[in-house]
C-alpha positions as CSV (number, residue, x, y, z in Angstrom):
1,X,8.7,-28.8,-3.8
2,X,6.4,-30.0,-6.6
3,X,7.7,-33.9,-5.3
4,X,6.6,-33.2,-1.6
5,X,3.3,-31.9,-2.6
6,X,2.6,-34.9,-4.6
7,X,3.7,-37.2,-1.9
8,X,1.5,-35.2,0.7
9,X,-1.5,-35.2,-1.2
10,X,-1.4,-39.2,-0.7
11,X,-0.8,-38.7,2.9
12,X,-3.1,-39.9,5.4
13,X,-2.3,-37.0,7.5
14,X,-5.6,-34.4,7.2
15,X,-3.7,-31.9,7.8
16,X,-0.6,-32.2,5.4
17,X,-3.3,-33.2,2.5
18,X,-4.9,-30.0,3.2
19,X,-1.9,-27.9,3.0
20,X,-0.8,-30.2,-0.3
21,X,-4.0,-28.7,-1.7
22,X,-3.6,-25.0,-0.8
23,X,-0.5,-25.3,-2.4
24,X,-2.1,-26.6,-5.2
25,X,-4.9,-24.0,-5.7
26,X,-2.0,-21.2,-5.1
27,X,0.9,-22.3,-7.8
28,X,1.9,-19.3,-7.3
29,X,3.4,-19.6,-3.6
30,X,5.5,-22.4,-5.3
31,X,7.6,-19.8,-6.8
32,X,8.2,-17.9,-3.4
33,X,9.3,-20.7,-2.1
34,X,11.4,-22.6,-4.7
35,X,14.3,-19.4,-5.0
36,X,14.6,-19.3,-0.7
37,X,13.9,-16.1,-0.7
38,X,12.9,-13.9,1.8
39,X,10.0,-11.5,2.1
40,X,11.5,-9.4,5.0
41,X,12.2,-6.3,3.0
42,X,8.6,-6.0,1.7
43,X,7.5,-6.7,5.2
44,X,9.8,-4.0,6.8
45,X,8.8,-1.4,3.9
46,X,4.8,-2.1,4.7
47,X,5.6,-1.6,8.0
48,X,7.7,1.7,7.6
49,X,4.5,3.0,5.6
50,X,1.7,1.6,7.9
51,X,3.9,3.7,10.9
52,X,3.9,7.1,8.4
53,X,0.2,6.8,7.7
54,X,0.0,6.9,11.5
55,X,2.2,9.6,11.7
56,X,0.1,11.6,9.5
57,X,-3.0,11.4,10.4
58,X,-5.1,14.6,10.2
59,X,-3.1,15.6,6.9
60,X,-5.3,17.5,4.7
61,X,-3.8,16.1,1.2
62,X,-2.8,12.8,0.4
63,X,0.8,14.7,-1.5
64,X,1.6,15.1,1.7
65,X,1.4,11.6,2.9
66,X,3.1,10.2,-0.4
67,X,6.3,13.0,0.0
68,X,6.8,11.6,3.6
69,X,6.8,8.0,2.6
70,X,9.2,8.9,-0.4
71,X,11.6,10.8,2.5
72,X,11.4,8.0,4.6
């Protein structure tokens, strides 16, 4: 990965040198990417939360909310 975004920086594509120097600003999306893996666990977990707080709107105490996301 570090190769391509050294080759794309010299591209004379705009939009490839652009993304060669997100990537650079971000070193830290690097390591997302290198492993392969996937973040579709954390998405569906932040999704199953986001659809409790929903769920519980017009609780009076946040223990409330945090026991139904632990049960879930």
């Amino acid at each position: 990965m570090k190769h391509w975004v050294f080759r794309a920086s010299r591209s004379s594509i705009p939009k490839i040198v652009e993304l060669s120097r997100k990537i650079r600003r971000r070193p830290d999306n690097l390591r997302t990417i290198e492993p392969g893996h996937s973040n579709g666990r954390l998405e569906v977990l932040d999704n199953r939360i986001r659809a409790s707080i929903r769920m519980t709107y017009g609780f009076r105490r946040v223990n409330n909310l945090i026991a139904l996301i632990t049960l879930r």
